[in-house]
Structures are given as C-alpha cells and as structure tokens.
C-alpha positions, 0 to 999 in steps of 0.5 A, a space after each residue: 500500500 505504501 508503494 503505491 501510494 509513494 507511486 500515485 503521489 510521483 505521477 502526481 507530481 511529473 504531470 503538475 510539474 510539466 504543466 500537463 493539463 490534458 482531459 481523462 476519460 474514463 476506461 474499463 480497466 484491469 486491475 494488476 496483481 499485487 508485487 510479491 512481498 518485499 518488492 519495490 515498485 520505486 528504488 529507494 534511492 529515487 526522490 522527487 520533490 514538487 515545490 510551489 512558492 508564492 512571493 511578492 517579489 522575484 529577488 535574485 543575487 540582488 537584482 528586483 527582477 519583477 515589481 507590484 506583482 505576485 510571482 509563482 515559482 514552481 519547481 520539480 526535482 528528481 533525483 537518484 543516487 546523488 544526481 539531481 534534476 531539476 525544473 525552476 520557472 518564474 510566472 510573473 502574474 502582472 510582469 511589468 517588463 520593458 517591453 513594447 506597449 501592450 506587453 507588459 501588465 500581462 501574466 507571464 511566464 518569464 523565467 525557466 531554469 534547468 539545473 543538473 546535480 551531483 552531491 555526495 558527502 566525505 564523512 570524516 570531515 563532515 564535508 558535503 559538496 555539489 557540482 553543478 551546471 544551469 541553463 537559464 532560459 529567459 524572455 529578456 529585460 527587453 521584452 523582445 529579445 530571448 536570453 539564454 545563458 549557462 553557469 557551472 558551479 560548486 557549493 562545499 559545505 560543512 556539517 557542523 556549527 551554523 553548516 556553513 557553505 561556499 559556492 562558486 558560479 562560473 558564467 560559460 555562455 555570454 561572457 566573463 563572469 564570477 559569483 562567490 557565495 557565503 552561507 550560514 544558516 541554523 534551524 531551531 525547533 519551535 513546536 513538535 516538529 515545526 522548526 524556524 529556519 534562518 539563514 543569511 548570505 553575503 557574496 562577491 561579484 566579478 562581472 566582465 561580461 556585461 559591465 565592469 563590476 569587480 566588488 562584494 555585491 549582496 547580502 540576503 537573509 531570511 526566516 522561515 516556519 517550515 509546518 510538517 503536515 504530513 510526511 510528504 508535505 509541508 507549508 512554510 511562511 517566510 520572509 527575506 531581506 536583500 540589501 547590497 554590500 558596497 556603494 558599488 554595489 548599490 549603484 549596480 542593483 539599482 541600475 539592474 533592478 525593475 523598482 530601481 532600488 537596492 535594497 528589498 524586503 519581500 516574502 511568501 509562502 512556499 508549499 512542498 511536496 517531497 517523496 
C-alpha cells in the first residue's frame, strides 16, 4: 500500500510539474496483481520533490527582477543516487517588463531554469559538496529579445556549527563572469516538529561580461516556519531581506533592478511536496 501510494503521489507530481493539463476519460480497466512481498515498485534511492512558492517579489543575487506583482515559482526535482534534476520557472502574474506597449501588465511566464546535480558527502570531515551546471532560459529585460545563458558551479559545505557553505558560479555562455557565495544558516525547533529556519548570505561579484563590476555585491537573509503536515508535505511562511554590500554595489542593483532600488524586503509562502 505504501508503494503505491509513494507511486500515485510521483505521477502526481511529473504531470503538475510539466504543466500537463490534458482531459481523462474514463476506461474499463484491469486491475494488476499485487508485487510479491518485499518488492519495490520505486528504488529507494529515487526522490522527487514538487515545490510551489508564492512571493511578492522575484529577488535574485540582488537584482528586483519583477515589481507590484505576485510571482509563482514552481519547481520539480528528481533525483537518484546523488544526481539531481531539476525544473525552476518564474510566472510573473502582472510582469511589468520593458517591453513594447501592450506587453507588459500581462501574466507571464518569464523565467525557466534547468539545473543538473551531483552531491555526495566525505564523512570524516563532515564535508558535503555539489557540482553543478544551469541553463537559464529567459524572455529578456527587453521584452523582445530571448536570453539564454549557462553557469557551472560548486557549493562545499560543512556539517557542523551554523553548516556553513561556499559556492562558486562560473558564467560559460555570454561572457566573463564570477559569483562567490557565503552561507550560514541554523534551524531551531519551535513546536513538535515545526522548526524556524534562518539563514543569511553575503557574496562577491566579478562581472566582465556585461559591465565592469569587480566588488562584494549582496547580502540576503531570511526566516522561515517550515509546518510538517504530513510526511510528504509541508507549508512554510517566510520572509527575506536583500540589501547590497558596497556603494558599488548599490549603484549596480539599482541600475539592474525593475523598482530601481537596492535594497528589498519581500516574502511568501512556499508549499512542498517531497517523496
């Protein structure tokens, strides 16, 4: 029962995650006989992960990348035996873009990332790490022209106090660019199993490729109530500061952002569905 249950719950999630929208008819239909005791129909090592975050502003690495709108952000995850997949978009539901008259104020899907993993732990030294490339798919801050760009990182992280991380981005695809990033975060339980989440980054830019930008660029922290509501789902309220880290900084955010401010505060609520 408890396979076909994780098993009905990922078809779920593949046909929600793809965005298929397609009209069932009913079927006659044999039923199949049960697996023999002990067989699996999902491998352990299989996981997937639906994710729907509803905030009131898109903030990435600094930059208002939407303004006086709701934004969606669902995203799907598989993995298996530490490789990871994963399918991020933006829909912008009044996208107030710079485009030509008439196309902006319209719901939008902006934004589709596609993000392939690996992860894997050396436990001596309570050390994790992931390697990783992006493709960042997106309709441009033009709204005429599509942009595409890919980045090749690595994130290595330490499973002790404040479980601190370091990631490094390398932009592969439109030009010279580096992104260094610091993270800590701490998770305090509250209630049964509901746990406050905190977390806070700082980071440095090296940007060659589209302007000449070479300094410490933006902070970010945030904290969230992760509420368990079963095993597999989860509702988490939160709320997030972005702010830049050098005059420099403020300058550049502004001049990239669509509120042409430096500083955001902005939140949502994020729904989770995890096997």
């Amino acid at each position: 029962m408890k396979a076909s249950l994780r098993t009905l719950a990922l078809s779920l999630m593949f046909a929600v995650g793809m965005g298929v929208g397609t009209y069932a008819h009913a079927q006659d239909a044999v039923a199949e006989p049960a697996p023999p005791a002990g067989y699996k129909l999902i491998p352990e090592d299989l996981t997937a992960d639906l994710n729907v975050s509803l905030y009131t502003q898109y903030v990435w690495r600094g930059y208002a990348l939407s303004k006086d709108s709701l934004v969606i952000f669902p995203t799907l995850t598989v993995g298996y035996k530490g490789f990871a997949f994963n399918v991020w978009t933006d829909l912008d539901t009044d996208y107030d873009g710079l485009g030509p008259a008439g196309d902006s104020h319209n719901c939008r899907l902006w934004e589709t990332d596609y993000v392939l993993t690996y992860s894997n732990s050396y436990e001596p030294w309570k050390l994790n790490y992931t390697l990783g490339w992006i493709y960042y798919d997106t309709d441009g801050t033009d709204g005429l022209t599509p942009t595409k760009s890919q980045e090749l990182f690595v994130t290595l992280g330490l499973d002790t106090l404040l479980k601190p991380t370091f990631s490094v981005f390398q932009e592969i695809e439109t030009g010279h660019a580096w992104y260094f990033q610091l993270g800590l975060s701490h998770s305090l339980a509250v209630y049964k199993d509901w746990s406050l989440d905190l977390a806070g980054t700082v980071s440095y830019l090296n940007n060659k490729s589209t302007n000449d930008f070479s300094d410490f660029h933006d902070g970010n922290i945030s904290a969230g109530l992760k509420i368990p509501l079963n095993k597999y789902l989860s509702i988490t309220p939160k709320i997030q500061y972005s702010f830049p880290l050098s005059s420099a900084a403020s300058k550049d955010i502004e001049a990239g952002s669509l509120t042409r401010a430096h500083n955001f505060v902005y939140g949502g609520i994020i729904f989770d569905l995890a096997i």
